[in-house]
C-alpha positions as CSV (number, residue, x, y, z in Angstrom):
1,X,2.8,-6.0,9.8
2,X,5.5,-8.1,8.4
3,X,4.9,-8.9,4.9
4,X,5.5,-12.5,5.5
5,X,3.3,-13.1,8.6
6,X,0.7,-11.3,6.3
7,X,1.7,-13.8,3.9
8,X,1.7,-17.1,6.1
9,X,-1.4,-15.7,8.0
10,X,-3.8,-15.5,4.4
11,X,-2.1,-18.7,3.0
12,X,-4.3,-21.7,3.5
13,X,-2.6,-24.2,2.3
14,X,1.2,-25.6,2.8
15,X,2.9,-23.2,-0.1
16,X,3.2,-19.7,0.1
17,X,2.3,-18.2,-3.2
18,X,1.9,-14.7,-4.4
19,X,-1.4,-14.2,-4.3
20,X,-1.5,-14.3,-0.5
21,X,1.3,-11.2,-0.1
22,X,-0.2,-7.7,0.5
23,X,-1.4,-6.1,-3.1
24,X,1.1,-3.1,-3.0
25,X,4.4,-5.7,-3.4
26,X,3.2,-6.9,-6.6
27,X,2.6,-3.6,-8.5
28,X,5.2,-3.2,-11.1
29,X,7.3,0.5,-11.2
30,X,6.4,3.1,-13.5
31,X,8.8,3.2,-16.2
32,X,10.1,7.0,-16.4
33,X,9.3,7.9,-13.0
34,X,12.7,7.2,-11.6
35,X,10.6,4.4,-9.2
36,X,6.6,4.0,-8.5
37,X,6.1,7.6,-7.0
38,X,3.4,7.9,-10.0
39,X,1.9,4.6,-9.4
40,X,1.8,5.4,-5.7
41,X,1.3,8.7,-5.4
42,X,-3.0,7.6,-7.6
43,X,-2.6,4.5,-5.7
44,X,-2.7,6.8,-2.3
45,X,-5.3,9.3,-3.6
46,X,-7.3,6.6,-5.2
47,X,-7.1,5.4,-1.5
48,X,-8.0,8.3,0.3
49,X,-11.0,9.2,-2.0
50,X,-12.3,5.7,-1.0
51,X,-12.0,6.0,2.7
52,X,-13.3,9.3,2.0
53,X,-10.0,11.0,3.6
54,X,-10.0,9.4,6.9
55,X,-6.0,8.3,7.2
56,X,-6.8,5.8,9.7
57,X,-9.0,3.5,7.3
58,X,-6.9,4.9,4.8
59,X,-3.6,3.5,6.1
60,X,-5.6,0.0,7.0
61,X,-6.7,-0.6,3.2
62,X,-2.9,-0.2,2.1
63,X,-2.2,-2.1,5.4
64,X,0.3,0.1,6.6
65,X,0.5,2.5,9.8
66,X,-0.6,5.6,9.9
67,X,2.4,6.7,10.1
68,X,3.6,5.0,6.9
69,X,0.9,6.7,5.4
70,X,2.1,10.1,7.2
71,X,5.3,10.2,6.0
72,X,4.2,8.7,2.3
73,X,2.0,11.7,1.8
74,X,4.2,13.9,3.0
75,X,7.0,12.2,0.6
76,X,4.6,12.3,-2.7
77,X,3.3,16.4,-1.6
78,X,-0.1,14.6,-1.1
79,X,-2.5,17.0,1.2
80,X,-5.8,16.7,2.4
């Protein structure tokens, strides 16, 4: 989904403010990762563990497709 349909869809009011973009835009980098593949690679497992490794409800929690979530694992050498 388009982050700012997401946005303009959770916002109740006339002003857009953070608060009402997805979660995953607002997590900072990892500083000496070379980028948030550390952050994201618990964030995903953290995920996973939760939905208790079903990708589908998975993917839905970091509201992204499946195969975002597909190609994500496969980028961070995640396996279940």
């Amino acid at each position: 989904m388009n982050v700012l349909v997401y946005g303009a869809i959770t916002c109740k009011s006339d002003v857009m403010e953070l608060h009402h973009l997805p979660e995953y835009l607002l997590e900072k980098p990892d500083a000496g990762t070379g980028g948030n593949t550390g952050g994201e690679k618990k964030r995903v497992i953290d995920a996973l563990r939760q939905n208790k490794y079903n990708r589908t409800k998975t993917a839905e929690h970091l509201q992204i497709s499946r195969v975002a979530l597909w190609k994500k694992m496969k980028k961070l050498r995640i396996s279940v």
